[in-house]
C-alpha positions in Angstrom: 19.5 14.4 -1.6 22.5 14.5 1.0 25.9 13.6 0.6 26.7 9.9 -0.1 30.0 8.8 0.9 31.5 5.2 0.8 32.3 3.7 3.4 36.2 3.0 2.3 36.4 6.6 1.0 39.1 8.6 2.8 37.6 12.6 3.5 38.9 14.7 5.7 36.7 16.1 8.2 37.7 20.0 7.4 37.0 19.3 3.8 33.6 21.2 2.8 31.7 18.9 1.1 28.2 20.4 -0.1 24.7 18.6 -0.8 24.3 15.8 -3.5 28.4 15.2 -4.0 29.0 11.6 -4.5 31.8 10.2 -3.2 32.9 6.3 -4.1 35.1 3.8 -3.3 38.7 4.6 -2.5 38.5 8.3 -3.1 40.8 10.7 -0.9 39.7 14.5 0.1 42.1 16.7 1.8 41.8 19.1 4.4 41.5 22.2 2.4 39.4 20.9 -0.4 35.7 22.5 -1.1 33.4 20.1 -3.8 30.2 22.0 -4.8 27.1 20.5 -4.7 25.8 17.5 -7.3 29.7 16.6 -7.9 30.6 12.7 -8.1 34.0 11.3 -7.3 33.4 7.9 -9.2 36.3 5.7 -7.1 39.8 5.8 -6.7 39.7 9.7 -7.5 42.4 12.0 -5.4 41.8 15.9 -4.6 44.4 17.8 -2.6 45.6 21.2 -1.8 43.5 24.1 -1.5 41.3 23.3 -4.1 37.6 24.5 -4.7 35.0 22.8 -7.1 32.0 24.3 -8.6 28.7 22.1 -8.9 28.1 19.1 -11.2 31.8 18.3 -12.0 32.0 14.5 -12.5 35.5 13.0 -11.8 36.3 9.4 -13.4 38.5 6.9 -11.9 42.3 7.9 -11.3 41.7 11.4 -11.9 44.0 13.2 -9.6 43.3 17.0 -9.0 45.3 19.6 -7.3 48.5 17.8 -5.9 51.5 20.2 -5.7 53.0 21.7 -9.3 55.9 19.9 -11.2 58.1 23.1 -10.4 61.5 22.8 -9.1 60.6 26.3 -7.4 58.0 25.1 -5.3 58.4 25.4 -1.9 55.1 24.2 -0.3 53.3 27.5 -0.9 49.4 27.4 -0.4 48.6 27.4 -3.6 45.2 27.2 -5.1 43.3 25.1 -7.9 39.9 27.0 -9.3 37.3 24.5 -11.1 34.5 25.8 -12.8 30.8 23.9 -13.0 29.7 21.3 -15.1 33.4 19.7 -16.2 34.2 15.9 -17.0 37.6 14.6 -16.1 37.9 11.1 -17.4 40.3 8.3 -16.2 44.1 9.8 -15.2 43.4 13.1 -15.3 45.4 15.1 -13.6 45.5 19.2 -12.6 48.2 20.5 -10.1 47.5 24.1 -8.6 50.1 26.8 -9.1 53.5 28.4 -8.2 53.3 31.9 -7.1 55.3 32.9 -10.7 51.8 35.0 -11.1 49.0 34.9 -9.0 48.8 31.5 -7.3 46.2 29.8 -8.9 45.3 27.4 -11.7 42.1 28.0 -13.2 39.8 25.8 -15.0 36.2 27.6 -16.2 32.6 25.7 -17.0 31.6 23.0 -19.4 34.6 21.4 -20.3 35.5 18.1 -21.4 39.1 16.6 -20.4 39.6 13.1 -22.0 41.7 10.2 -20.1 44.8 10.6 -19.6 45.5 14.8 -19.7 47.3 16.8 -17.9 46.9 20.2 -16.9 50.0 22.0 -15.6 50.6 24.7 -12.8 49.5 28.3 -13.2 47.4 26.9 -16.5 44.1 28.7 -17.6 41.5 26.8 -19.2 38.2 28.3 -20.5 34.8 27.4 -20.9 33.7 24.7 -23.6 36.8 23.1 -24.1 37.4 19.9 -25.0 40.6 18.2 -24.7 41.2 14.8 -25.7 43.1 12.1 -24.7 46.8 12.5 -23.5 46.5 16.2 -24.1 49.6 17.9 -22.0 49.6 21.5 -20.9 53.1 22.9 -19.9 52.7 25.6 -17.2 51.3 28.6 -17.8 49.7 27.9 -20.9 46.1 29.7 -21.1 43.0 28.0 -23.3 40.6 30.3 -24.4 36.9 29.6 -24.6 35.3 26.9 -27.2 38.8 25.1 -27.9 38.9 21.8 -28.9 42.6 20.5 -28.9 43.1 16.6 -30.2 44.6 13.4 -28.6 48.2 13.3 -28.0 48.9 17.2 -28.2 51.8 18.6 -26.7 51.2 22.1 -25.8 54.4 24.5 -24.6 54.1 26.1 -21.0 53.2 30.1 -21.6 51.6 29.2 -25.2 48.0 30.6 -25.4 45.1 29.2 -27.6 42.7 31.7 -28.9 39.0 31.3 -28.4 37.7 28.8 -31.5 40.7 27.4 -32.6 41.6 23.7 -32.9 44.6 21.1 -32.7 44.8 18.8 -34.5 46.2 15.2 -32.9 49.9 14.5 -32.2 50.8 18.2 -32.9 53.4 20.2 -30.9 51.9 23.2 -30.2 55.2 26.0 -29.5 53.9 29.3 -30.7 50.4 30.7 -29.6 47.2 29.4 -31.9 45.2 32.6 -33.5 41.6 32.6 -32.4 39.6 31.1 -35.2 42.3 29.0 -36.8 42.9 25.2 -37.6 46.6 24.6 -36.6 48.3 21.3 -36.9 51.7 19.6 -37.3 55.3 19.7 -35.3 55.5 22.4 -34.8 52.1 23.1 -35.3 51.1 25.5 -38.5 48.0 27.2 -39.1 46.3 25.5 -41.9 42.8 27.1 -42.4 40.2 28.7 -41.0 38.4 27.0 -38.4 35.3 27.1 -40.8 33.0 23.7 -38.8 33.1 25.6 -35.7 32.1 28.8 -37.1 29.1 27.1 -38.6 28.8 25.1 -35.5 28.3 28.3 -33.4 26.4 29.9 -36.1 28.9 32.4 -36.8 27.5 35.2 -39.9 28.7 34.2 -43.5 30.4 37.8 -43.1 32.6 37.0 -40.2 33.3 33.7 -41.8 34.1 35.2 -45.5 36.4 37.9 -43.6 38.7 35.1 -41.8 38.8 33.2 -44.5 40.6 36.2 -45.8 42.6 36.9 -42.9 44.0 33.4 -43.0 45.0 33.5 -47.0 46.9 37.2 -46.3 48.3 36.2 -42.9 49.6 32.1 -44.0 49.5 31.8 -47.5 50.3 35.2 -49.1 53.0 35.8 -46.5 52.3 40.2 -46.2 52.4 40.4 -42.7 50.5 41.0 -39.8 50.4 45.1 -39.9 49.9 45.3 -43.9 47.1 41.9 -43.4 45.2 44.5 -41.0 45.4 47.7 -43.5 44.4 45.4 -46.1 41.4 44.0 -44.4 40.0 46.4 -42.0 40.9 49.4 -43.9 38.1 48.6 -47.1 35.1 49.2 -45.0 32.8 48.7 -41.3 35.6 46.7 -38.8 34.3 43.5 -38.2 34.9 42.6 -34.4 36.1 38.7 -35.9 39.4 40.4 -37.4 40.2 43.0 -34.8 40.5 40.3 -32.0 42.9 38.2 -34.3 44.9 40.8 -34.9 44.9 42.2 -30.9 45.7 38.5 -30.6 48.7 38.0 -33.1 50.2 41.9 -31.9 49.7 40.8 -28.2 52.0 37.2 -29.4 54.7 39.7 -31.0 55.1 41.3 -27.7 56.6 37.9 -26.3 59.5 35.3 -26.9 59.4 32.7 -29.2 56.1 33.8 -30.8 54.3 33.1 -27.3 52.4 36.5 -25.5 52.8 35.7 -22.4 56.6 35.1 -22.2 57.1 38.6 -22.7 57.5 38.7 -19.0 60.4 37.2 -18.9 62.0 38.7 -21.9 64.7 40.8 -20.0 
């Protein structure tokens, strides 16, 4: 199948614009935009900047991806956008590429789902397999692990990291980074549990299950600390590869301001 454009679509003709892409009414395609092969641009869809696509993303009306970041620092530098393969970015999505704060590019990775209305922020890292819902905001520099699921209406603090299997849940304010494998909600958000449905989801063993169970009751609910949680835990047998990431995880978050890893850069 080759490309189908509409006629009131507005592509530029430097863009690179690869076999099966759909593009529909009212869309506009910069200059230095590449969209990879079986992509559809619904109508009314925007894509800017230096900004490369993978194959089968489908964008829904309004989405607008890759305009210049919300950074007073920005000074027209070609910075990039990065999209995986297989995403969905409903109605008003929007994604701005970076600052050159790090390495000049927002990323987002494969198989994710970003509901209407959410916004991704500059220099932001999103995994694979996450789902965001609707009115989700990402403050710059914030980085999503794999197999998130965050909420409607979550507010999420630039330089905050999620860990891999976590979930929001809605109308939190998300300030301090999310351990892998936890359930956090509130303002400010709070671990609460476990995130036990998507361990069973992902068919996690009863083992690694059982063990971060644990972790969460030393760690949230008996209050001993981080260092005496991982004596406790992973000094009374075989180290179970579940608990050593939440624990690289929480010492990495120590390292930084405000309970937020990846602020430690600028903690001068």
């Amino acid at each position: 199948m080759s490309r189908k454009i509409a006629p009131t679509a507005a592509v530029d003709p430097q863009a690179i614009i690869e076999d099966d892409v759909q593009i529909g009414h009212f869309c506009v395609v910069g200059p230095h935009v590449t969209i990879g092969r079986g992509s559809i641009l619904s109508n009314h869809v925007t894509i800017s900047g230096h900004t490369t696509i993978g194959e089968d993303n489908h964008f829904f009306p309004g989405a607008v991806i890759g305009e210049a970041p919300q950074d007073l620092s920005y000074k027209g530098e070609p910075t990039r956008l990065e999209i995986g393969h297989s995403n969905v970015f409903r109605e008003g999505v929007t994604v701005n590429r970076a600052t050159m704060k790090e390495d000049g590019c927002t990323r987002v990775g494969n198989n994710c789902y970003l509901m209407t209305g959410v916004h991704i922020a500059h220099d932001c890292s999103v995994g694979d397999r996450v789902i965001l819902a609707n009115n989700t905001m990402l403050g710059g520099h914030a980085h999503i692990h794999n197999d998130v699921t965050v909420s409607g209406a979550v507010g999420i603090s630039q330089f905050a990291s999620i860990g891999c299997f976590a979930f929001v849940g809605a109308m939190s304010r998300v300030l301090h980074d999310v351990p892998p494998y936890m359930l956090v909600e509130g303002s400010p958000a709070r671990p609460r549990c476990a995130n036990i449905v998507a361990l069973k989801r992902n068919q996690f063993p009863a083992e690694d299950i059982k063990a971060l169970q644990n972790a969460f009751k030393l760690l949230y609910r008996s209050k001993v600390g981080a260092e005496q949680a991982a004596e406790l835990l992973m000094g009374s047998g075989p180290i179970r590869p579940v608990l050593k990431h939440v624990f690289d995880f929480l010492e990495h978050s120590r390292g930084g301001r405000h309970g937020r890893g990846r602020d430690r850069r600028r903690a001068a």
